[in-house]
C-alpha positions as CSV (number, residue, x, y, z in Angstrom):
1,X,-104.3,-34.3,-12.6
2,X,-101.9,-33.0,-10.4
3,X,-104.5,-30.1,-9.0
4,X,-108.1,-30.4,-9.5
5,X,-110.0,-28.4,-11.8
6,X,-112.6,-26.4,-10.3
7,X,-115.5,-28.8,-10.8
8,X,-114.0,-31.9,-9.9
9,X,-113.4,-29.5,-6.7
10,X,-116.9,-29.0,-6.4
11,X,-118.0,-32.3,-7.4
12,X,-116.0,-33.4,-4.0
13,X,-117.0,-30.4,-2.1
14,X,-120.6,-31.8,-2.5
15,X,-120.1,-35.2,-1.0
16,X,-118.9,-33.4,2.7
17,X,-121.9,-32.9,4.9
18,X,-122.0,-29.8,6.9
19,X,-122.9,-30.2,10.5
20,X,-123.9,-26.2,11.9
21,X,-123.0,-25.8,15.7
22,X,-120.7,-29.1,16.2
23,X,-119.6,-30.0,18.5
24,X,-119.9,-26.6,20.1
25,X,-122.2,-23.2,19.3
26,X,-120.8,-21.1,16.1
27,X,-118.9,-24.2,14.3
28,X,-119.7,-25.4,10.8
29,X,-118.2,-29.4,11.4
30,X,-117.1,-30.6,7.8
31,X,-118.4,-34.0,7.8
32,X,-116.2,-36.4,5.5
33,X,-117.9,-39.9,6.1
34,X,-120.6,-38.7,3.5
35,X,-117.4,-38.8,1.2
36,X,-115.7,-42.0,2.6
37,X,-119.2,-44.0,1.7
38,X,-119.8,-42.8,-1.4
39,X,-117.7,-45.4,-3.4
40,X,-117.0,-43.0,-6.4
41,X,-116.4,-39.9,-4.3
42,X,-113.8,-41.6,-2.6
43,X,-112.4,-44.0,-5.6
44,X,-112.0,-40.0,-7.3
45,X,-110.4,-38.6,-4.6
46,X,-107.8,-41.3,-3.9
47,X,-107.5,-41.4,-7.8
48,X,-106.4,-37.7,-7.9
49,X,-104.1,-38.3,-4.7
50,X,-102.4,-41.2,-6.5
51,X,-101.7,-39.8,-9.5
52,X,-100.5,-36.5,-7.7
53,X,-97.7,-38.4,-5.7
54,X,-97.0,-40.8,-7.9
55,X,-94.1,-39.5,-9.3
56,X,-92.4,-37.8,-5.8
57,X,-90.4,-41.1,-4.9
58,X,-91.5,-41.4,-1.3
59,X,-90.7,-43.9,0.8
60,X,-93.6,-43.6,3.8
61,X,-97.0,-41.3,3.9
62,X,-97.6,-40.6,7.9
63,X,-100.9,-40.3,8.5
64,X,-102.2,-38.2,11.4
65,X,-103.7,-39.7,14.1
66,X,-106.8,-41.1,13.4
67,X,-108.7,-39.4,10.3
68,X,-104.9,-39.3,8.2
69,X,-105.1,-43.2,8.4
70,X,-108.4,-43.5,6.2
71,X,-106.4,-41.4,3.4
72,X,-102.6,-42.4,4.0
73,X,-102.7,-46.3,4.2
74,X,-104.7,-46.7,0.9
75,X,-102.6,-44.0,-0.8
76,X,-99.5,-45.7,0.6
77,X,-101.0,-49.4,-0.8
78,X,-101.6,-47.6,-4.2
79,X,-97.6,-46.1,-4.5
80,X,-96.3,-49.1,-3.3
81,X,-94.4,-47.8,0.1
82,X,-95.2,-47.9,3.7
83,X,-97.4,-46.5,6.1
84,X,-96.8,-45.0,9.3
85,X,-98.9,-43.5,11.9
86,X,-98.8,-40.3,13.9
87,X,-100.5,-41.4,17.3
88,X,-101.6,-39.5,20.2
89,X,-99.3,-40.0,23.2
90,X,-99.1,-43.3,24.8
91,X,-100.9,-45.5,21.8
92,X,-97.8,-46.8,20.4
93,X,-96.0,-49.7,22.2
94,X,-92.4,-49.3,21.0
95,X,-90.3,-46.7,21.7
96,X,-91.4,-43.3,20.7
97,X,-90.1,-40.0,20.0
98,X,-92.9,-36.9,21.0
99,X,-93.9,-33.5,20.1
100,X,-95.9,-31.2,22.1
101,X,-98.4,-28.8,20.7
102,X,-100.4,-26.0,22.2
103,X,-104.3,-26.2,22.5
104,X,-106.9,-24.0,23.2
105,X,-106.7,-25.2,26.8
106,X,-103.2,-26.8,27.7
107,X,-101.2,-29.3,25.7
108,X,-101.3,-32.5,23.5
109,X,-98.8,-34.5,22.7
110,X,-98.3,-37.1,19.1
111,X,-95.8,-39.9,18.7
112,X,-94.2,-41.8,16.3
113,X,-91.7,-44.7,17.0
114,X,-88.0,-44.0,16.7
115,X,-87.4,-46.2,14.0
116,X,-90.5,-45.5,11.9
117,X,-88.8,-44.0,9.0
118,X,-85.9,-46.4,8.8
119,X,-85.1,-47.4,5.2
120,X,-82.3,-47.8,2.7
121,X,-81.6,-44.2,2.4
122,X,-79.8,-41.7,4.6
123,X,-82.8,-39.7,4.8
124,X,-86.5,-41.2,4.0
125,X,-88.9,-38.8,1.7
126,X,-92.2,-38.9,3.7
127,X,-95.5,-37.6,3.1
128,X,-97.6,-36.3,5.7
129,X,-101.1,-36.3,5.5
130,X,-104.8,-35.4,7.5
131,X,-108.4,-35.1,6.1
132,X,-108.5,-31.1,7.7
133,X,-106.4,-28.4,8.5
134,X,-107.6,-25.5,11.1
135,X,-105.2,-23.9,12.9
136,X,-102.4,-26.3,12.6
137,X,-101.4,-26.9,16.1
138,X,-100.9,-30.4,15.0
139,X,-100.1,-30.7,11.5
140,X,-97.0,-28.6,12.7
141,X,-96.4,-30.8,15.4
142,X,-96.1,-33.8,12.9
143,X,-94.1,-32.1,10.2
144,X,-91.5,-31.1,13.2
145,X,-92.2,-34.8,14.5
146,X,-90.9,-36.5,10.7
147,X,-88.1,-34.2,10.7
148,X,-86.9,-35.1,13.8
149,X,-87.4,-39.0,13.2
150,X,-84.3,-38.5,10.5
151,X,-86.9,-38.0,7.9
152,X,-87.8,-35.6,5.7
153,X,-91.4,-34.2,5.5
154,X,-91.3,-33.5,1.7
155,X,-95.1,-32.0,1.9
156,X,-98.6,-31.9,4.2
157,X,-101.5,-32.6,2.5
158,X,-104.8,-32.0,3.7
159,X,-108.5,-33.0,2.1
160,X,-109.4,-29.8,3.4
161,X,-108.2,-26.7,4.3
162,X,-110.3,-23.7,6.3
163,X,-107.9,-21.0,5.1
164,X,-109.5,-18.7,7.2
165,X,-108.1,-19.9,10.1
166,X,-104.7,-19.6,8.5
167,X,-103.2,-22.9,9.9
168,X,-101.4,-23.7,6.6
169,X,-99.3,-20.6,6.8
170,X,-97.5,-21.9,9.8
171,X,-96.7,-25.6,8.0
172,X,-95.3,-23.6,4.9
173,X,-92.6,-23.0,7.7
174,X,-91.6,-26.3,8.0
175,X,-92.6,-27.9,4.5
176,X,-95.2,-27.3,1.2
177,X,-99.0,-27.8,1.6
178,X,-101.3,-28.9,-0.4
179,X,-105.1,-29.1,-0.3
180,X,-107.7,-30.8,-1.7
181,X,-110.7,-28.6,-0.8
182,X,-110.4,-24.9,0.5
183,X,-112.6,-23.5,1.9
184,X,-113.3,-19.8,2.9
């Protein structure tokens, strides 16, 4: 079960609520909590994730700041390897290493601390992973972010990707994607 099959696709696809015009006019907001409280949805989905990594001998899964955290620290838990978070600027409280991004408007910045991916190898094998990619701004950001951290970002895995915006094409850059969900 290392890709899903078409229905088990759909079968997940149906447990994501569709919000038209949020948060702003024109937007179709994927809403995963429908997913995350249905017990079996999620049990499937983190199922499929586990048996999927299981065998790429990674040493951390760095979630994305904050919806990467409800998929990477029980995925981490499952494989038996640590969890670290990708946090905007300023919420970590050791010292940090940073990556801008461009937004719409301006800026952001993520963080990770400096000795996040410390472990007994030269060079940790780390996952990176985010319920959505869009345009990839900061998905990017992180994969740059791990790299620079002395590890290495072996893949970015997304529960969905809105390949219309094209955002995964600028990861493949830096690493492999995979998704979940695509969606058109």
């Amino acid at each position: 079960m290392k890709e899903l099959n078409n229905t088990d696709r759909e079968y997940l696809l149906s447990t994501i609520r569709d919000i038209p015009d949020f948060p702003k006019p024109g937007i179709n907001f994927k809403d995963i909590t429908t997913l995350l409280k249905d017990k079996k949805a999620f049990g499937f989905l983190m199922n499929h994730l586990e048996e999927r990594y299981k065998s790429y001998n990674l040493d951390f899964i760095a979630g994305i700041d904050s919806r990467g955290f409800i998929f990477g620290a029980p995925l981490a838990d499952r494989l038996g390897i640590g969890f670290v978070p990708i946090r905007k600027h300023g919420k970590l409280p050791y010292t940090t290493i940073g990556e801008k991004y461009a937004l719409e408007y301006g800026f952001d910045e993520i963080e990770v601390h400096i000795d996040a991916f410390k472990c007994e190898k030269a060079k940790a094998k780390v996952l990176m992973i985010d319920d959505l990619i869009a345009t990839g701004g900061t998905a990017f950001a992180a994969a740059n972010l791990i790299n620079q951290a002395g590890a290495e970002c072996v893949e970015a895995c997304f529960l969905i990707n809105l390949i219309f915006l094209q955002g995964d094409v600028k990861i493949k850059e830096r690493t492999t994607v995979y998704s979940v969900l695509e969606i058109d």
